[in-house]
Biopython code that builds the backbone (N, CA, C, O; Angstrom):
import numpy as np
from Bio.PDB.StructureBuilder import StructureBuilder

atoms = [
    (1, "UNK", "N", (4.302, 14.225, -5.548)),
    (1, "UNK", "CA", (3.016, 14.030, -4.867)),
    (1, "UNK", "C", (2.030, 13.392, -5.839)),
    (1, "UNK", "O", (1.733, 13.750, -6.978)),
    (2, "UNK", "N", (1.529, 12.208, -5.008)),
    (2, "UNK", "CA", (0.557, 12.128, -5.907)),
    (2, "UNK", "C", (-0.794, 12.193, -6.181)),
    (2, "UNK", "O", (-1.523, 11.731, -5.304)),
    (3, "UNK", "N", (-1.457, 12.767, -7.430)),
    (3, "UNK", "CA", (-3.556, 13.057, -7.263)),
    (3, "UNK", "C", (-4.119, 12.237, -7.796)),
    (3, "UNK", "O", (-4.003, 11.545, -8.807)),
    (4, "UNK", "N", (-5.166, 12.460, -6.512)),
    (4, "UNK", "CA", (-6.759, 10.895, -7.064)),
    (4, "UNK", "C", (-7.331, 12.452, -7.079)),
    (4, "UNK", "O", (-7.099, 13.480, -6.442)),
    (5, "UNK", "N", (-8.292, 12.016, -8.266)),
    (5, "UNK", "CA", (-9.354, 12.904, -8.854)),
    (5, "UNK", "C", (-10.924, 12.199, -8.956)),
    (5, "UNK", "O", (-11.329, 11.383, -9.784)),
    (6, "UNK", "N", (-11.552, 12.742, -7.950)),
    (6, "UNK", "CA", (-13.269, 11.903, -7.964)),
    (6, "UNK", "C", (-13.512, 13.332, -9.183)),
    (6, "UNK", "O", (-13.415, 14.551, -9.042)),
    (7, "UNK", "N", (-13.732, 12.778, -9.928)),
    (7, "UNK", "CA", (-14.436, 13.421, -11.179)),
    (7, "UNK", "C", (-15.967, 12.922, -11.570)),
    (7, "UNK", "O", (-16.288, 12.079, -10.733)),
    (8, "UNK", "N", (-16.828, 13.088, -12.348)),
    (8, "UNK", "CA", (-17.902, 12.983, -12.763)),
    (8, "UNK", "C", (-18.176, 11.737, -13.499)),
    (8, "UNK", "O", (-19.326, 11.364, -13.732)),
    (9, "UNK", "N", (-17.371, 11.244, -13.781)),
    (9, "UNK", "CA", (-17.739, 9.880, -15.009)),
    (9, "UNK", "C", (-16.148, 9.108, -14.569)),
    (9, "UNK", "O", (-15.614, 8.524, -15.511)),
    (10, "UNK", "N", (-15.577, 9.086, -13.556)),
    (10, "UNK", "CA", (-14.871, 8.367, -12.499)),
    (10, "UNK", "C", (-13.481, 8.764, -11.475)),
    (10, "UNK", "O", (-13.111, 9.910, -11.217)),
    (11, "UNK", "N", (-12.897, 7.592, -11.027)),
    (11, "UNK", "CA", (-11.493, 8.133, -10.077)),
    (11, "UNK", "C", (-10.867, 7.838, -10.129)),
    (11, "UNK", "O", (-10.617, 6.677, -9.804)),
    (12, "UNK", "N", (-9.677, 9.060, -10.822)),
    (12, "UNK", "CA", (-8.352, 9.111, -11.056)),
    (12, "UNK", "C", (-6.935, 9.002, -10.655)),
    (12, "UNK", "O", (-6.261, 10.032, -10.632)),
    (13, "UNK", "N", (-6.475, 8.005, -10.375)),
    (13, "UNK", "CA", (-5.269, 8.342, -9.825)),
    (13, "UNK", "C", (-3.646, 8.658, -11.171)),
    (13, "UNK", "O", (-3.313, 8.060, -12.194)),
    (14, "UNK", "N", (-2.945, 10.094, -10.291)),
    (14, "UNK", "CA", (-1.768, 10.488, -11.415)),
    (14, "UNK", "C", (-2.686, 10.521, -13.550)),
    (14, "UNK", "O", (-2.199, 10.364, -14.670)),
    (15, "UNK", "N", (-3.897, 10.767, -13.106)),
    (15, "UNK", "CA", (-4.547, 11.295, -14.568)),
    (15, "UNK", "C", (-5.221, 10.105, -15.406)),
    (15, "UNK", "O", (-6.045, 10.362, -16.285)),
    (16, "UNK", "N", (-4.886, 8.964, -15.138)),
    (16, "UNK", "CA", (-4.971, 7.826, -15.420)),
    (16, "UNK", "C", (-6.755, 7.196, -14.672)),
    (16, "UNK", "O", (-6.874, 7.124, -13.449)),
    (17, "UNK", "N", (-7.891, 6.831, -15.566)),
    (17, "UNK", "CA", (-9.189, 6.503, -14.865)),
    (17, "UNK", "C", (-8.519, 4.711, -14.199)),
    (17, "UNK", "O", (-7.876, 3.769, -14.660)),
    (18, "UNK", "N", (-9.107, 5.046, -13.036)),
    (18, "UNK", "CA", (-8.730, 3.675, -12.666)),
    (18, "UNK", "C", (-9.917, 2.628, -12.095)),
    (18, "UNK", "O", (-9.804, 1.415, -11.918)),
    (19, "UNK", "N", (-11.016, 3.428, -11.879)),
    (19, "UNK", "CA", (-12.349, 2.621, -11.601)),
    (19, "UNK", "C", (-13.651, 4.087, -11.849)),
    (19, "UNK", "O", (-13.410, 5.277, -12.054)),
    (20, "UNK", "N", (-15.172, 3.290, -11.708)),
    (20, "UNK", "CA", (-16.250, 4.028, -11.939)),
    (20, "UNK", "C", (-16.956, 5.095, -10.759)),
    (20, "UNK", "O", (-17.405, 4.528, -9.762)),
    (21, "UNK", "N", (-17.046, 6.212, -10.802)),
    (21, "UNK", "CA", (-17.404, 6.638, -9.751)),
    (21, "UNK", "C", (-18.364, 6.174, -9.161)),
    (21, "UNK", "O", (-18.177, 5.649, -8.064)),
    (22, "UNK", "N", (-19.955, 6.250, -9.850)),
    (22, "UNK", "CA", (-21.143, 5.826, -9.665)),
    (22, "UNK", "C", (-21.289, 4.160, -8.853)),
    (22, "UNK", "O", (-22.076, 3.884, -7.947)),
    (23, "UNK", "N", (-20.338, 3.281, -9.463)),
    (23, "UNK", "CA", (-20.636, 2.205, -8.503)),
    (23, "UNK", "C", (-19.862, 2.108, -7.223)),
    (23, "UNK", "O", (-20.157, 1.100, -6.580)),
    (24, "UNK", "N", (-18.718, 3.076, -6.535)),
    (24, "UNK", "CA", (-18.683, 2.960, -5.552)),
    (24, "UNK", "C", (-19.701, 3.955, -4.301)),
    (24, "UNK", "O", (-19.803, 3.867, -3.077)),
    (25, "UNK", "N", (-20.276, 4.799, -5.245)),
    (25, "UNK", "CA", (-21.151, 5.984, -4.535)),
    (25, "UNK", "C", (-22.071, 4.954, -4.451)),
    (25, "UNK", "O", (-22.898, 5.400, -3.655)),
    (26, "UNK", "N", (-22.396, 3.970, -4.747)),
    (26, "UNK", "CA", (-23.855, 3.011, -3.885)),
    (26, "UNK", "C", (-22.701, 1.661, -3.666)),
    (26, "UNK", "O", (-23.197, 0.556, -3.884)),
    (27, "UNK", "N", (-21.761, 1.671, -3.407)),
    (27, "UNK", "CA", (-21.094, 0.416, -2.517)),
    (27, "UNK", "C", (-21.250, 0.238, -1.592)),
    (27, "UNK", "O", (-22.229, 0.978, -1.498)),
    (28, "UNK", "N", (-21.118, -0.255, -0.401)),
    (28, "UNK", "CA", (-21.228, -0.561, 1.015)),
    (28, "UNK", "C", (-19.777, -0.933, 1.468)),
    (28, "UNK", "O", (-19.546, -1.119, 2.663)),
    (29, "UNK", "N", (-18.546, -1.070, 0.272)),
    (29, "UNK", "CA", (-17.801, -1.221, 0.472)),
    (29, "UNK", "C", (-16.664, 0.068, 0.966)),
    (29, "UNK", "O", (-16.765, 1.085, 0.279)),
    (30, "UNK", "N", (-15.916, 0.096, 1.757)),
    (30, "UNK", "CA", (-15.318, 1.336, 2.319)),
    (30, "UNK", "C", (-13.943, 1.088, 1.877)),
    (30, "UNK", "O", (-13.249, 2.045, 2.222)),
    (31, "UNK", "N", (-13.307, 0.253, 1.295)),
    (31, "UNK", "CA", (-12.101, 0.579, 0.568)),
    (31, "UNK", "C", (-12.152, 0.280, -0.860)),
    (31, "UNK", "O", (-12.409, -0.854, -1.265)),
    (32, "UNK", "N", (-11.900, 1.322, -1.677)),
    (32, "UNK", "CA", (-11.911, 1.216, -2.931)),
    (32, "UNK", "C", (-10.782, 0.686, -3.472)),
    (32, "UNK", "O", (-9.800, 1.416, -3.338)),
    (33, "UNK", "N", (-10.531, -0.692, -4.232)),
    (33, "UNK", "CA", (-10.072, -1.747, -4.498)),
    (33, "UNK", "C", (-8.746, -1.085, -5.754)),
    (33, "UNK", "O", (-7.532, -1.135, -5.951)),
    (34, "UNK", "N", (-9.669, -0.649, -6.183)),
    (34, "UNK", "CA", (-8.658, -0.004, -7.870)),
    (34, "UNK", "C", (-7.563, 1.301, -7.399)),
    (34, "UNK", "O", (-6.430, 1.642, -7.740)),
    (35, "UNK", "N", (-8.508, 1.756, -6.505)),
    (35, "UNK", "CA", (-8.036, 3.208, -6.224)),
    (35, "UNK", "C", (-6.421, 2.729, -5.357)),
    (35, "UNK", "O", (-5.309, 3.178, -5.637)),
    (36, "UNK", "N", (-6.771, 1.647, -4.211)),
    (36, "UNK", "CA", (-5.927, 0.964, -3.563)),
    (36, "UNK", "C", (-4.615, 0.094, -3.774)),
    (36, "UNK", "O", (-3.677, -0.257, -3.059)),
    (37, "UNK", "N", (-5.066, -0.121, -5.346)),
    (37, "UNK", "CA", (-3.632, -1.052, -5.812)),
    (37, "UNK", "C", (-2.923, 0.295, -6.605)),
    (37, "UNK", "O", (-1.756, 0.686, -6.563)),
    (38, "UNK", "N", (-4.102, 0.839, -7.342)),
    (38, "UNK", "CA", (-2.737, 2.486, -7.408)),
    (38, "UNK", "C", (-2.096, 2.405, -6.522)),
    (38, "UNK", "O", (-1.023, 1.823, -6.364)),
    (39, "UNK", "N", (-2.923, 3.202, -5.612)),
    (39, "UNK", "CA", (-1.841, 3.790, -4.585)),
    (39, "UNK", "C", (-0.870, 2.805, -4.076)),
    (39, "UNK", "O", (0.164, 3.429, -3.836)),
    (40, "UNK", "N", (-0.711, 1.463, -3.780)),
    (40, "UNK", "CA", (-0.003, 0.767, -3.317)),
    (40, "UNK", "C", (1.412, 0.883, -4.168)),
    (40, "UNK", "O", (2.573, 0.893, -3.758)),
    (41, "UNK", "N", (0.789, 0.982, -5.725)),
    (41, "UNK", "CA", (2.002, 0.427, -6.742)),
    (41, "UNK", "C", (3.034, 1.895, -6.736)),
    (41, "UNK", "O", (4.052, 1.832, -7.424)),
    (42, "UNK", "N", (2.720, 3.358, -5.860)),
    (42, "UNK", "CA", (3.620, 4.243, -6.385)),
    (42, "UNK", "C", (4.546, 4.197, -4.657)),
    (42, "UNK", "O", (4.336, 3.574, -3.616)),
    (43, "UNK", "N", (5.455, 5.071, -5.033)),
    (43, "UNK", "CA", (6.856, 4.683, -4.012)),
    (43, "UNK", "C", (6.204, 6.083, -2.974)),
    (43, "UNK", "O", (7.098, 6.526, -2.254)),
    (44, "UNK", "N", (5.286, 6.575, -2.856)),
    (44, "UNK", "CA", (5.127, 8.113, -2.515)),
    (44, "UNK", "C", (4.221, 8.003, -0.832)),
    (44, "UNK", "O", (3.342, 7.178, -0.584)),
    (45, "UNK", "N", (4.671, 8.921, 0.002)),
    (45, "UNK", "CA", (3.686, 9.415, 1.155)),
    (45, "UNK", "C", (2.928, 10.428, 1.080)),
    (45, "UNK", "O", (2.345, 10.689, 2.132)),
    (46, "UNK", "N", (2.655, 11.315, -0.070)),
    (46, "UNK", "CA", (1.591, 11.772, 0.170)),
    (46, "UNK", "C", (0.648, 12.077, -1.064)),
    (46, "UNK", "O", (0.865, 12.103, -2.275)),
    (47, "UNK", "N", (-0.184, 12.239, -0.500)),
    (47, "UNK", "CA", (-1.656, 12.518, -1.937)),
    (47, "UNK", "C", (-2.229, 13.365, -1.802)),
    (47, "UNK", "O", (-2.513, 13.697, -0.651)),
    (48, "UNK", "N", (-2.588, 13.973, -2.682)),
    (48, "UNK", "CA", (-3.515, 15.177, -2.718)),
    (48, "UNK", "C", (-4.725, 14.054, -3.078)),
    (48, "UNK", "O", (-4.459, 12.970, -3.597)),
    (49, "UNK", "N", (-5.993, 14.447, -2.750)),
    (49, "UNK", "CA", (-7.143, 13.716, -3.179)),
    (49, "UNK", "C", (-7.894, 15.387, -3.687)),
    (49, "UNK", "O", (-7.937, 16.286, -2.847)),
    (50, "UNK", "N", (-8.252, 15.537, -4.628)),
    (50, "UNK", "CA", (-9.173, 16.441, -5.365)),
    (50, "UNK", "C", (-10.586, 16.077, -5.959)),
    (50, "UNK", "O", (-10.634, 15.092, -6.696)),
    (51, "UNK", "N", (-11.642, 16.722, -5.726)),
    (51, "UNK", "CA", (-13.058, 16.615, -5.582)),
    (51, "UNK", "C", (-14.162, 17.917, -6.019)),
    (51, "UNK", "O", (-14.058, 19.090, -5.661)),
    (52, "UNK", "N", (-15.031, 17.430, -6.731)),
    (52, "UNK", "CA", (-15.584, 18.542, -7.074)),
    (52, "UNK", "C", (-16.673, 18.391, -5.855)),
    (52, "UNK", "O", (-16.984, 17.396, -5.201)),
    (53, "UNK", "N", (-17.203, 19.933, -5.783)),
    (53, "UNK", "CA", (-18.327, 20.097, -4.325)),
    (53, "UNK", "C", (-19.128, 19.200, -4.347)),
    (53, "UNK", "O", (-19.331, 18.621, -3.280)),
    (54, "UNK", "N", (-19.845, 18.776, -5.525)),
    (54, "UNK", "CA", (-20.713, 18.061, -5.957)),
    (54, "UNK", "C", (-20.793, 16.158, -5.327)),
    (54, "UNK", "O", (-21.677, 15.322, -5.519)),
    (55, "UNK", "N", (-19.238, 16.026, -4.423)),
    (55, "UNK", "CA", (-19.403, 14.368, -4.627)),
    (55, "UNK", "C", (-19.781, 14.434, -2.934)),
    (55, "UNK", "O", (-19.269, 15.043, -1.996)),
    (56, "UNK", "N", (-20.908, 13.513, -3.046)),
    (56, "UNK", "CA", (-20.618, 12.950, -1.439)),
    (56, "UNK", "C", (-19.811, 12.685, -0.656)),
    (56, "UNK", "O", (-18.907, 12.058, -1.208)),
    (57, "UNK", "N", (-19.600, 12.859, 0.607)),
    (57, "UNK", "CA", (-19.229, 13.107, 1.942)),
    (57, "UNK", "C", (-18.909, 11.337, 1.878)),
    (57, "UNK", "O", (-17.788, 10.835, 1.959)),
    (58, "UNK", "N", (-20.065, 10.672, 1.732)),
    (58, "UNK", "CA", (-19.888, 9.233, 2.261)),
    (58, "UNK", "C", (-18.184, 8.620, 0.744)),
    (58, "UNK", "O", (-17.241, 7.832, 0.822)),
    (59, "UNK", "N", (-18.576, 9.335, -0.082)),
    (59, "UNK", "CA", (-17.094, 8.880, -1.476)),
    (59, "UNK", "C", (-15.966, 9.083, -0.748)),
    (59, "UNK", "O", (-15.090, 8.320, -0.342)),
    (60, "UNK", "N", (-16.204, 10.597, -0.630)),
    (60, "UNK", "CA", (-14.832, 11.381, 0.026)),
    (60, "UNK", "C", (-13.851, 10.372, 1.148)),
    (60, "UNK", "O", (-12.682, 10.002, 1.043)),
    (61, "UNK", "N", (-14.835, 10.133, 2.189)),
    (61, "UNK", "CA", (-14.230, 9.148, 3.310)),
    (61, "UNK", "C", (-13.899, 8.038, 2.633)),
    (61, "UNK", "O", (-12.728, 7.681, 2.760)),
    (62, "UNK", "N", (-14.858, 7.151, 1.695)),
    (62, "UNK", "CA", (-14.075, 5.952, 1.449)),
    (62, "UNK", "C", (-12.900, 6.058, 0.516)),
    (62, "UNK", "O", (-12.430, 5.016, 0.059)),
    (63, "UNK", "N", (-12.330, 7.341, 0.159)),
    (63, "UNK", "CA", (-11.342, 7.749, -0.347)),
    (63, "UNK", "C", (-10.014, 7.624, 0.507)),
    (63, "UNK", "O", (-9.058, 6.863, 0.658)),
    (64, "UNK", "N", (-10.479, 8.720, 0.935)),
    (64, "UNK", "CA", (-9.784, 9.150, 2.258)),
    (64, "UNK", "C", (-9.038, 7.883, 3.038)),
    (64, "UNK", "O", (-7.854, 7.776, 3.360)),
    (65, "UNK", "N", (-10.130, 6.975, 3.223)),
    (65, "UNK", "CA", (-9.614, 6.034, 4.104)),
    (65, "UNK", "C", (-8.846, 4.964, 3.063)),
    (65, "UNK", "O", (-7.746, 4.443, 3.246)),
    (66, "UNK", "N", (-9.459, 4.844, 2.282)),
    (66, "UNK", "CA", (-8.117, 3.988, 0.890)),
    (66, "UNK", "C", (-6.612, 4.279, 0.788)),
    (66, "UNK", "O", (-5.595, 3.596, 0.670)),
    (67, "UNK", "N", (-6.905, 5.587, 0.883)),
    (67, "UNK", "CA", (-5.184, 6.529, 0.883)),
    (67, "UNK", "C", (-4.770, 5.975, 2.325)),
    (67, "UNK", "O", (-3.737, 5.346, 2.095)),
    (68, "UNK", "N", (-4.995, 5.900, 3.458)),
    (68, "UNK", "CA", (-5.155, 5.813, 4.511)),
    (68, "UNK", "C", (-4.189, 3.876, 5.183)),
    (68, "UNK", "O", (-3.359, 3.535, 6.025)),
    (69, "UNK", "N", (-5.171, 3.128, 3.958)),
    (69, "UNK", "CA", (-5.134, 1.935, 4.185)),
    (69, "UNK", "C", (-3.747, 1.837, 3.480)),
    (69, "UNK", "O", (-2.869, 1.316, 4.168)),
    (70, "UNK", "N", (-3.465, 2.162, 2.486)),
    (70, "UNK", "CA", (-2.768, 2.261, 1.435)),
    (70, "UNK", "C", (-1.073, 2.665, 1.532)),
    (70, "UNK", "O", (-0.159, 2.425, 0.742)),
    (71, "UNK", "N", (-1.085, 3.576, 3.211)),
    (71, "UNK", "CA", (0.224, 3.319, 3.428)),
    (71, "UNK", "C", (0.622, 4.887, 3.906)),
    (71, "UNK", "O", (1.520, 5.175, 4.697)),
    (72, "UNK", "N", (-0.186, 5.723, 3.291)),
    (72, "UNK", "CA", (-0.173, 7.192, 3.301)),
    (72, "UNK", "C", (-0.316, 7.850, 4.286)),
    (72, "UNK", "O", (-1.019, 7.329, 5.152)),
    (73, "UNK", "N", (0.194, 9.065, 4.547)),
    (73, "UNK", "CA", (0.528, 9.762, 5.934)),
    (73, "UNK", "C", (-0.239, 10.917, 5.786)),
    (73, "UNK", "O", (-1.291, 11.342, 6.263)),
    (74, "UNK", "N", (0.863, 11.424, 4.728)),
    (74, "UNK", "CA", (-0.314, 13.200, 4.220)),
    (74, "UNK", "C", (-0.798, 13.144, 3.103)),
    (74, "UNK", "O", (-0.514, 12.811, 1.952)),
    (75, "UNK", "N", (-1.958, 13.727, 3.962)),
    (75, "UNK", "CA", (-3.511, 13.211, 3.186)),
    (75, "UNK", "C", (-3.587, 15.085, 2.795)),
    (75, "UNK", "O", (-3.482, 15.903, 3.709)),
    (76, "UNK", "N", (-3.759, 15.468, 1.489)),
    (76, "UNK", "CA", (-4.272, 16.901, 1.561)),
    (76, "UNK", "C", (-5.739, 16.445, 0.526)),
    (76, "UNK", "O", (-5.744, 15.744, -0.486)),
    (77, "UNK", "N", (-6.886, 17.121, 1.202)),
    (77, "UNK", "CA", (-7.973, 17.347, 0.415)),
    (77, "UNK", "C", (-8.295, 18.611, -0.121)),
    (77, "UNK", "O", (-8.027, 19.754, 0.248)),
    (78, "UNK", "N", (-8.915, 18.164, -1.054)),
    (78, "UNK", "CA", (-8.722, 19.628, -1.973)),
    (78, "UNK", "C", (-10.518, 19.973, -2.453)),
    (78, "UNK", "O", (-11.019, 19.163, -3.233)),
    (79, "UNK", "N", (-11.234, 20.937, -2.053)),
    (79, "UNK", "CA", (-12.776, 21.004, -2.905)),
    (79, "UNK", "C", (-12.570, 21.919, -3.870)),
    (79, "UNK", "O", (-11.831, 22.893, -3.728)),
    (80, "UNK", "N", (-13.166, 21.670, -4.824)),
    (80, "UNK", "CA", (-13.174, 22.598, -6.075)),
    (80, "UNK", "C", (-14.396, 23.042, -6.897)),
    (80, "UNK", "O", (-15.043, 22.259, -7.592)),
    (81, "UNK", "N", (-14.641, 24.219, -6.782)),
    (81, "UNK", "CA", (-16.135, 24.758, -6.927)),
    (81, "UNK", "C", (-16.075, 25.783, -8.332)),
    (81, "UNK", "O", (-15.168, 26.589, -8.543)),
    (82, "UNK", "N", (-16.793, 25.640, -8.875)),
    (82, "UNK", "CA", (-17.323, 26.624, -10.467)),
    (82, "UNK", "C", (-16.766, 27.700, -10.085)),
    (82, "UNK", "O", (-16.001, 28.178, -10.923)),
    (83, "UNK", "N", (-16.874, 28.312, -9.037)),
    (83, "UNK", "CA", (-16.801, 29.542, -8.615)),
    (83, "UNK", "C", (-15.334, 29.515, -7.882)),
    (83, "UNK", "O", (-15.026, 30.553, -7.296)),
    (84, "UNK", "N", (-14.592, 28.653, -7.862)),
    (84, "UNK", "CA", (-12.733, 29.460, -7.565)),
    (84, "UNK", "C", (-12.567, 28.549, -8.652)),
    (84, "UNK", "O", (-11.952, 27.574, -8.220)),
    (85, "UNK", "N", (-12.867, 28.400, -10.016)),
    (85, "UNK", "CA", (-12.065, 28.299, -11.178)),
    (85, "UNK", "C", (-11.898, 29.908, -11.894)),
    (85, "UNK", "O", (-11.236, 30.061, -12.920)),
]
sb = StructureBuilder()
sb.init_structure("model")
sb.init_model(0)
sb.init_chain("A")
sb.init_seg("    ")
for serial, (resi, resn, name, xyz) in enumerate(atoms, 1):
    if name == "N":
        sb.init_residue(resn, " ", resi, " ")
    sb.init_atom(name, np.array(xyz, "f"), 0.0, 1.0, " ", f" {name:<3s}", serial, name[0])
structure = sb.get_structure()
């Protein structure tokens, strides 16, 4: 399986930074380009996408829908809060 990680200082796919968080959180663009040729380049159907509480709703979806565009079936989202570490 494989994980995109929206982290704080950017988004990860398999641990590896592959673009900036901050400039797609003011994009207008709804598929994230970097995040998209990851995912294209691995042989896999499904992703975990993992997120701290902290990221916008509007990231999440253009995530979501990248995995989406990208070829992917099961989509698991994951929130992760201070408080269930």
């Amino acid at each position: 399986q494989l994980v995109v990680d929206i982290a704080k200082d950017g988004i990860y796919v398999d641990g590896f930074r592959v673009t900036a968080r901050a400039y797609w959180e003011q994009s207008q663009d709804i598929l994230i380009t970097e995040v998209y040729s990851s995912l294209q380049q691995q042989a896999k159907k499904e992703v975990k996408i993992r997120v701290d509480k902290e990221v916008p709703w509007s990231l999440i979806s253009k995530t979501l829908h990248t995995a989406q565009q990208a070829g992917y079936e099961d989509i698991e989202l994951l929130v992760i809060s201070t408080s269930s570490l």
